[in-house]
C-alpha positions, 0 to 999 in steps of 0.5 A: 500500500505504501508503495501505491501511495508514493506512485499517487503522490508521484502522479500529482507531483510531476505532471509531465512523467511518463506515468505508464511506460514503467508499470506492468500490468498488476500494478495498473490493476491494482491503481485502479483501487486507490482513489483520494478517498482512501488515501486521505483516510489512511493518512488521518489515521497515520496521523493520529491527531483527533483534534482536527476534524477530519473534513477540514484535513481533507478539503485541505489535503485537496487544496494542497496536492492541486495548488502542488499539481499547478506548481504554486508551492515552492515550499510542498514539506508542510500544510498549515490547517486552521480550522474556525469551526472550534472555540478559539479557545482551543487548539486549532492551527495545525502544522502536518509534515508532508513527508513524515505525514505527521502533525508537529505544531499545534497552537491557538489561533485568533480570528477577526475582531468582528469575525466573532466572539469565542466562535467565528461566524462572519468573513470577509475579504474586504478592506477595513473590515476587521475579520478573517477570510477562510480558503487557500493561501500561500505563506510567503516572505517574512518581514519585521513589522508592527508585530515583529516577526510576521509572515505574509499572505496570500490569497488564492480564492475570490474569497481572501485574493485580498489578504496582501493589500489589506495587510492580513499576515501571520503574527503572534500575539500576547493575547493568544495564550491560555494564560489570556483565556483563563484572564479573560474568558476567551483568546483575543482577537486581531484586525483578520490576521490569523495571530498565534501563540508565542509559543515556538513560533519563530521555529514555526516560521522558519518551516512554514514560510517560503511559499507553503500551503495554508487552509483556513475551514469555515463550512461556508455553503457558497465557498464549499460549492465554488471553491477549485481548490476545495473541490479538485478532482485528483481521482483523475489522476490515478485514473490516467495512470491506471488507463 
C-alpha cells in the first residue's frame, strides 16, 4: 500500500512523467483501487491527531496536492490547517509534515475582531473590515513589522485574493495564550490576521514560510460549492495512470 501511495503522490507531483511506460500490468490493476478517498483516510489515521476534524484535513489535503499539481508551492514539506469551526479557545492551527505525514505544531489561533466572539461566524475579504477570510493561501516572505516577526499572505480564492493589500499576515500575539483565556474568558482577537501563540513560533516560521500551503475551514455553503481548490478532482489522476 505504501508503495501505491508514493506512485499517487508521484502522479500529482510531476505532471509531465511518463506515468505508464514503467508499470506492468498488476500494478495498473491494482491503481485502479486507490482513489483520494482512501488515501486521505489512511493518512488521518497515520496521523493520529483527533483534534482536527477530519473534513477540514481533507478539503485541505485537496487544496494542497492541486495548488502542488499547478506548481504554486515552492515550499510542498508542510500544510498549515486552521480550522474556525472550534472555540478559539482551543487548539486549532495545525502544522502536518508532508513527508513524515505527521502533525508537529499545534497552537491557538485568533480570528477577526468582528469575525466573532469565542466562535467565528462572519468573513470577509474586504478592506477595513476587521475579520478573517477562510480558503487557500500561500505563506510567503517574512518581514519585521508592527508585530515583529510576521509572515505574509496570500490569497488564492475570490474569497481572501485580498489578504496582501489589506495587510492580513501571520503574527503572534500576547493575547493568544491560555494564560489570556483563563484572564479573560476567551483568546483575543486581531484586525483578520490569523495571530498565534508565542509559543515556538519563530521555529514555526522558519518551516512554514517560503511559499507553503495554508487552509483556513469555515463550512461556508457558497465557498464549499465554488471553491477549485476545495473541490479538485485528483481521482483523475490515478485514473490516467491506471488507463
Amino acid at each position: 500500500m505504501a508503495f501505491l501511495k508514493s506512485i499517487f503522490l508521484l502522479t500529482l507531483l510531476v505532471p509531465q512523467f511518463d506515468q505508464n511506460s514503467w508499470l506492468n500490468e498488476e500494478v495498473k490493476s491494482e491503481l485502479e483501487t486507490i482513489t483520494f478517498e482512501s488515501y486521505s483516510n489512511e493518512m488521518y489515521r497515520e496521523m493520529n491527531e483527533d483534534e482536527m476534524s477530519f473534513k477540514a484535513f481533507q478539503i485541505a489535503l485537496r487544496g494542497y496536492h492541486k495548488l502542488l499539481h499547478q506548481g504554486k508551492l515552492k515550499n510542498k514539506q508542510y500544510l498549515t490547517v486552521i480550522d474556525f469551526t472550534k472555540s478559539a479557545n482551543q487548539d486549532r492551527m495545525f502544522v502536518i509534515n508532508m513527508d513524515s505525514k505527521t502533525i508537529i505544531h499545534k497552537c491557538l489561533v485568533a480570528h477577526g475582531m468582528k469575525t466573532g466572539g469565542e466562535f467565528a461566524q462572519d468573513f470577509s475579504n474586504e478592506d477595513g473590515s476587521h475579520k478573517s477570510s477562510f480558503g487557500f493561501y500561500q505563506v510567503n516572505e517574512t518581514y519585521n513589522g508592527r508585530h515583529d516577526l510576521s509572515i505574509k499572505l496570500d490569497g488564492m480564492e475570490y474569497c481572501n485574493d485580498n489578504a496582501r493589500s489589506r495587510g492580513v499576515v501571520i503574527h503572534s500575539a500576547e493575547y493568544v495564550s491560555e494564560e489570556y483565556v483563563g484572564s479573560n474568558g476567551r483568546l483575543g482577537r486581531s484586525y483578520g490576521c490569523p495571530a498565534v501563540s508565542e509559543k515556538n513560533y519563530k521555529e514555526v516560521v522558519k518551516l512554514i514560510s517560503g511559499g507553503s500551503c495554508l487552509y483556513i475551514y469555515y463550512p461556508d455553503r457558497h465557498y464549499l460549492r465554488k471553491s477549485r481548490y476545495a473541490n479538485a478532482d485528483l481521482d483523475y489522476l490515478m485514473a490516467n495512470v491506471a488507463e
